[in-house]
VOGU-3710 file (C-alpha; in Angstrom, 3 decimals, decimal comma):
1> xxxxxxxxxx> 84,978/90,987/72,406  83,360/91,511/75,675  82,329/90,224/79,152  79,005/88,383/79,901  78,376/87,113/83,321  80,481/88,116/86,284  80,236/86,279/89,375  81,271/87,468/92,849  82,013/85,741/95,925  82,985/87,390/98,944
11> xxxxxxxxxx> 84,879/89,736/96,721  86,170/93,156/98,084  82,391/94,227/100,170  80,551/91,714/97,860  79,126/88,578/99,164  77,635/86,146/96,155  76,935/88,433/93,279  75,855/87,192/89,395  75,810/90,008/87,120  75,127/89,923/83,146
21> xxxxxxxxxx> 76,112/92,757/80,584  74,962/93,057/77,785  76,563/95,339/74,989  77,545/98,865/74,884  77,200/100,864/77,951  76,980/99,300/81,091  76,254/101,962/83,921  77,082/100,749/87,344  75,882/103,723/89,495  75,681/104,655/93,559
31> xxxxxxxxxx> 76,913/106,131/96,353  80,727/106,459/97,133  81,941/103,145/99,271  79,117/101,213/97,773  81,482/98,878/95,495  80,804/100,508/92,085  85,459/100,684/91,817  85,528/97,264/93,418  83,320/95,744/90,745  85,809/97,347/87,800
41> xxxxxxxxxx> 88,553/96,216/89,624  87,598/92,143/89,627  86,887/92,760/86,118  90,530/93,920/85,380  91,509/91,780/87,674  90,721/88,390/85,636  92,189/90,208/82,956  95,765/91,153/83,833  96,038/88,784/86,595  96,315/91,039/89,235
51> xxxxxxxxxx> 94,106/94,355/90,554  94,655/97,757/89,723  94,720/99,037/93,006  96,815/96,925/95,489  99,856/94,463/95,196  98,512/92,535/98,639  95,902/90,133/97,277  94,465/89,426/100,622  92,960/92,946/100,537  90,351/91,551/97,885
61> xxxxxxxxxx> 88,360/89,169/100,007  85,602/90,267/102,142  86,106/91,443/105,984  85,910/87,880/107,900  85,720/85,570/104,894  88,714/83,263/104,450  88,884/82,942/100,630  87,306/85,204/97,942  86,365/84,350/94,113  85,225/85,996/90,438
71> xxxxxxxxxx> 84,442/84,443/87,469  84,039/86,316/84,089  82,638/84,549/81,045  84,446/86,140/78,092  82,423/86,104/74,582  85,371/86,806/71,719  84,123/86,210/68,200  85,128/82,688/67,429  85,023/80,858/70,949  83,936/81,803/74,867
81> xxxxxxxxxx> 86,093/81,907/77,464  85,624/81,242/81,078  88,283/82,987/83,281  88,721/82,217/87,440  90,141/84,270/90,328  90,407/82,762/93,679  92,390/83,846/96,350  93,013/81,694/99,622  93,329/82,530/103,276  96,925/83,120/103,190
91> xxxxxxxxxx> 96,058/85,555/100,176  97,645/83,480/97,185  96,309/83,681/94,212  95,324/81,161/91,716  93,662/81,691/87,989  92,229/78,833/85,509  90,621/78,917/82,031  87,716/76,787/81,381  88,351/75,548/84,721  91,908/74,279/83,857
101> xxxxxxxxxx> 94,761/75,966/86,267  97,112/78,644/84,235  100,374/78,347/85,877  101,718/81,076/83,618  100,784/84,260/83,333  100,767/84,658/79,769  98,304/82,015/79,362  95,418/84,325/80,836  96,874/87,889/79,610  95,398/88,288/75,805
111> xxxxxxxxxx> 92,243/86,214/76,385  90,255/89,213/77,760  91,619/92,287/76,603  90,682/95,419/79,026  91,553/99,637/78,807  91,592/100,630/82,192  90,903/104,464/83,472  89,874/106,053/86,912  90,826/109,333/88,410  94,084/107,782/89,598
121> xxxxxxxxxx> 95,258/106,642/86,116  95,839/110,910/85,671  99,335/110,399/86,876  100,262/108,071/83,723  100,917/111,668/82,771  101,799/113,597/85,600  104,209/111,527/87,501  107,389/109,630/86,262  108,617/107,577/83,971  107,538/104,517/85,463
131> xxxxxxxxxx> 103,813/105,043/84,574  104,185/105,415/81,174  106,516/102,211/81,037  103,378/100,587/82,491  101,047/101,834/80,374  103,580/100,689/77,530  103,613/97,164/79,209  100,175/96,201/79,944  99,217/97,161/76,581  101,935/95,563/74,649
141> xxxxxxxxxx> 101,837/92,172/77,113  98,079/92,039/76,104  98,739/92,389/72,475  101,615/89,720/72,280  102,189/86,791/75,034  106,002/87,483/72,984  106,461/90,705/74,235  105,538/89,223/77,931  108,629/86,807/78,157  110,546/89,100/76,832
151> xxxxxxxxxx> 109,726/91,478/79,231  109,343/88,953/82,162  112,940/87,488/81,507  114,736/91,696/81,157  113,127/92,128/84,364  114,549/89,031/86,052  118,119/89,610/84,399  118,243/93,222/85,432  117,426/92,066/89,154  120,258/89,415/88,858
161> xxxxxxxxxx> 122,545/92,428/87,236  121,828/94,733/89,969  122,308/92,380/92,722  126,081/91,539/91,363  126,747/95,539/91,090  125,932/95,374/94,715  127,847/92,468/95,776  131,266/94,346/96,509  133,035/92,298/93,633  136,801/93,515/92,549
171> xxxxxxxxxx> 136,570/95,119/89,137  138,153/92,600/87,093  135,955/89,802/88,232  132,788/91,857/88,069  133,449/92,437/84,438  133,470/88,597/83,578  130,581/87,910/85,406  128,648/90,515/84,149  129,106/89,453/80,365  126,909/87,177/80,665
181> xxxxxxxxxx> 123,769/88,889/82,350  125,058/92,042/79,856  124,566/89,295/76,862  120,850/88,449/78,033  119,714/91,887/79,060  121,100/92,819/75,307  119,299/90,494/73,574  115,799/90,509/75,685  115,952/95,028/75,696  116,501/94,734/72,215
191> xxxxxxxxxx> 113,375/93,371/71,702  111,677/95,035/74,095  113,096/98,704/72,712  112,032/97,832/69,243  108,343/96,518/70,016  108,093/100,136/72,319  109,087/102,009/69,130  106,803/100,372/66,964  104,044/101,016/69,658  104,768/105,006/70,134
201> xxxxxxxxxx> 104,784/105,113/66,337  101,376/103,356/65,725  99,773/105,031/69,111  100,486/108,331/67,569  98,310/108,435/64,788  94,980/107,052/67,051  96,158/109,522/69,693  96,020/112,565/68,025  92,806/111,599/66,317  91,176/110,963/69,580
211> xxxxxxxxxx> 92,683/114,157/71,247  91,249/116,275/67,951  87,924/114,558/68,770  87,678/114,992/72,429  88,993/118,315/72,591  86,515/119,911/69,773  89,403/119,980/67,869  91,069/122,306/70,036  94,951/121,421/70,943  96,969/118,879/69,117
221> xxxxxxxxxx> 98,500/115,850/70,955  101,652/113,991/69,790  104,109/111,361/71,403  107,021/109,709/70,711  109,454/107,191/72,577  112,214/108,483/74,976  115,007/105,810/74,761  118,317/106,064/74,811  118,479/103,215/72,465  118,136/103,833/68,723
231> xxxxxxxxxx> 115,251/102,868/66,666  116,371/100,110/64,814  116,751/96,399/63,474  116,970/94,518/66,826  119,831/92,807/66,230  121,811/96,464/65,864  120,177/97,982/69,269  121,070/94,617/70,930  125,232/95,634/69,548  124,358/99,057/71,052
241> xxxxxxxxxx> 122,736/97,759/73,993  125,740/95,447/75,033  128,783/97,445/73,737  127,331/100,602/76,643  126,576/98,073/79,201  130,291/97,082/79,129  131,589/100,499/78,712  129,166/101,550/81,836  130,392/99,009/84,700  132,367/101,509/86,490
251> xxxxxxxxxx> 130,164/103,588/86,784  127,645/100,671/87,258  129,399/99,131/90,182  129,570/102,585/92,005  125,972/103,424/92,031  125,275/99,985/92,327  122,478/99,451/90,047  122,034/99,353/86,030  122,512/102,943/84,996  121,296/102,634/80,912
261> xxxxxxxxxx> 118,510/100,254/79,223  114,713/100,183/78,373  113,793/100,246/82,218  114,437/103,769/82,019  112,642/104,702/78,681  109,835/107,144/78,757  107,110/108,662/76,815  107,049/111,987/75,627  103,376/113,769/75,818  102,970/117,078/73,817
271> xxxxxxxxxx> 99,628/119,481/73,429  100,459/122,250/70,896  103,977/121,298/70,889  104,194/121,944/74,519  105,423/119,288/77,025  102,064/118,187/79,430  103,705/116,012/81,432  105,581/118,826/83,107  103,211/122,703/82,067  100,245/120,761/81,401
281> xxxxxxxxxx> 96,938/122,242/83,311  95,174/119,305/85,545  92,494/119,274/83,064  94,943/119,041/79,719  96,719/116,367/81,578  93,416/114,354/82,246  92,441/114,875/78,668  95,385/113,466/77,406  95,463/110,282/79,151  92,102/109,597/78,416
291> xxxxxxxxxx> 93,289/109,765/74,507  96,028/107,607/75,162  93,714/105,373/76,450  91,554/105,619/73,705  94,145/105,460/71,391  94,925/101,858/72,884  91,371/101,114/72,097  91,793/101,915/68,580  94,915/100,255/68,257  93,904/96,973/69,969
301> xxxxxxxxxx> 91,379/96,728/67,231  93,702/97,289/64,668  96,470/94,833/65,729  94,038/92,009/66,535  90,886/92,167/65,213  88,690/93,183/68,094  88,306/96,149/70,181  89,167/95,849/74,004  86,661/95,841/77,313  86,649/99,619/78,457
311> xxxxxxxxxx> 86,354/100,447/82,667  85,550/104,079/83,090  85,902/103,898/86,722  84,392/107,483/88,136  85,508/109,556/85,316  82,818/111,234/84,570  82,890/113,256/87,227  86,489/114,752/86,328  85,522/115,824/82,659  83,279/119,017/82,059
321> xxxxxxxxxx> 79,766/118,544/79,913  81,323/118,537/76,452  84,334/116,030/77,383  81,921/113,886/78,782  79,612/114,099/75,907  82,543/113,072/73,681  83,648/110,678/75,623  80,460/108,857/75,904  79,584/109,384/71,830  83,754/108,234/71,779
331> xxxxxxxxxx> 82,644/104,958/73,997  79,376/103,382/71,604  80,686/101,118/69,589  82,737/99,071/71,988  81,597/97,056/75,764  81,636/99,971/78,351  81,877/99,611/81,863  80,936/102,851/83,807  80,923/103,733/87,274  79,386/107,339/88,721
341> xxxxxxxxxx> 77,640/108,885/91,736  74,618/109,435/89,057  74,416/109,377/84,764  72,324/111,694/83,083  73,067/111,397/79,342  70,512/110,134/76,782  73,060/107,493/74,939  71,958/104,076/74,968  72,914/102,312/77,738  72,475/99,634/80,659
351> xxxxxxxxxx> 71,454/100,610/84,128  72,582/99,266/86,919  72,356/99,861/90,818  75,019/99,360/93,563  73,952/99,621/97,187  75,908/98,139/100,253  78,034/95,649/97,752  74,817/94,221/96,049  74,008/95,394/92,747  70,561/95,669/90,821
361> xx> 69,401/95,970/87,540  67,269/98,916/86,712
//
């Protein structure tokens, strides 16, 4: 898998830009401001369905345009793809395949599969929970368009649930409303919990062998899945699932939101047995994100077949001489896109120059 031509219009500080890749490393290099992060971003962008960096699509089109526009050609090993972004005045967003309008999310997530990392992506380890749900999520949504629904219809039953904890019902009538939100959220976190389990378990292994590599060897990385579900047949954490939502309603109702399910699972990070997420250094805490996220790499190409797009959005600048030597000898055999101030290494690799929103081929 990877991307072929990208095409900008009045896109973040681009005006009408074609760019091709080819394979391997693709070094997109220039000053700071000069729209190296904005060019990752559309990438991700027609990947996911929606950017990396803001939740107010209007942001993405050019100062004084009315309407902005990408276009990535996708070329996966039996067909291409052809996947559009536009965004209007009133900053709604629309995406199409082959020129045919998706009206669903899950029909775009999957077709180009993308591992994501800039400087920002450090607090998948060092802030909450939430971040490592996400990083859960975006990978396992890619993987299976399953594990989207799923995920789409817990998150729309939980905001139904909460809203009736907050409604000021009498006890007795809250209980036999709730059974039947308690009954979906069950069945839909059941799935959810087991897919997440099955996901820490298989991220492990590729985690700790892409730690060993990018550390020299030097500290041992393992994770697991906080939940307080148990890992088992779905059908027995759904029982679980439903018989503590009905024992928690009381306590439910007074804090007036949904006290116990997957939304509040979490990812435990270890180096040496020691937890990062909370005694990690700055630098052991980079590290290990950037081995999760090679990890992903490894395991999208063991789950489907091909290996992922990789965006190294200014990370080389964060990594000493030896990570970054790793990382790039790490990065060969897959479709790289890098952004830096400036790239010195001798791998292989595609140069590219961005001035002023305009970039050049070297």
């Amino acid at each position: 898998m990877r991307v072929g031509k990208v095409t900008l219009k009045n896109f973040r500080n681009y005006g009408t830009q074609t760019v091709t890749l080819k394979e391997g490393l693709n070094v997109f290099s220039g000053e700071n401001a000069s729209g190296k992060t904005n060019f990752a971003e559309s990438v991700y962008c027609c990947a996911i369905g929606r950017s990396p960096r803001t939740q107010n699509d209007r942001e993405m089109i050019k100062w004084g345009e009315e309407s902005a526009s990408v276009c990535v050609e996708v070329l996966k090993r039996y067909r291409n793809w052809e996947i559009s972004l536009n965004i209007d005045s009133k900053g709604k967003k629309r995406l199409s395949i082959d020129g045919v309008p998706a009206y669903k999310m899950s029909e775009i997530v999957g077709i180009l599969n993308v591992v994501y990392f800039s400087p920002d992506e450090l607090k998948l380890i060092k802030d909450g929970p939430a971040e490592r749900r996400r990083f859960m999520d975006i990978s396992l949504c890619q993987q299976s368009k399953n594990y989207l629904f799923n995920l789409q219809k817990y998150n729309a039953v939980l905001a139904q649930r909460n809203k009736l904890l907050k409604s000021g019902l009498g006890m007795n009538t809250l209980r036999q409303t709730l059974f039947v939100w308690d009954t979906q959220l069950a069945k839909y976190g059941a799935y959810i919990t087991r897919k997440r389990y099955e996901f820490a378990e298989k991220l492990k292994k590729f985690a700790a062998a892409s730690h060993a590599r990018l550390s020299g060897e030097k500290e041992k990385l393992d994770i697991s899945l906080e939940s307080s579900l148990g890992y088992d047949d779905i059908e027995i954490i759904a029982e679980e699932f439903l018989h503590t939502l009905e024992g928690n309603v009381q306590k439910d109702a007074d804090l007036s939101y949904t006290s116990f399910g997957c939304h509040r699972d979490d990812l435990e990070i270890t180096l040496n047995g020691v937890d990062v997420r909370k005694y990690g250094s700055q630098g052991q805490q980079r590290s290990a994100a950037l081995s999760l996220k090679f990890a992903e790499i490894d395991l999208f190409g063991s789950e489907t077949g091909e290996k992922p797009v990789l965006l190294l959005d200014d990370v080389l600048s964060e990594l000493d001489a030896g990570r970054c030597s790793r990382l790039l000898e790490m990065s060969a055999d897959l479709q790289t896109i890098i952004t830096c101030t400036s790239f010195s290494s001798e791998v292989p690799h595609t140069d590219f120059t961005v001035k002023n929103g305009s970039i050049s081929p070297v």
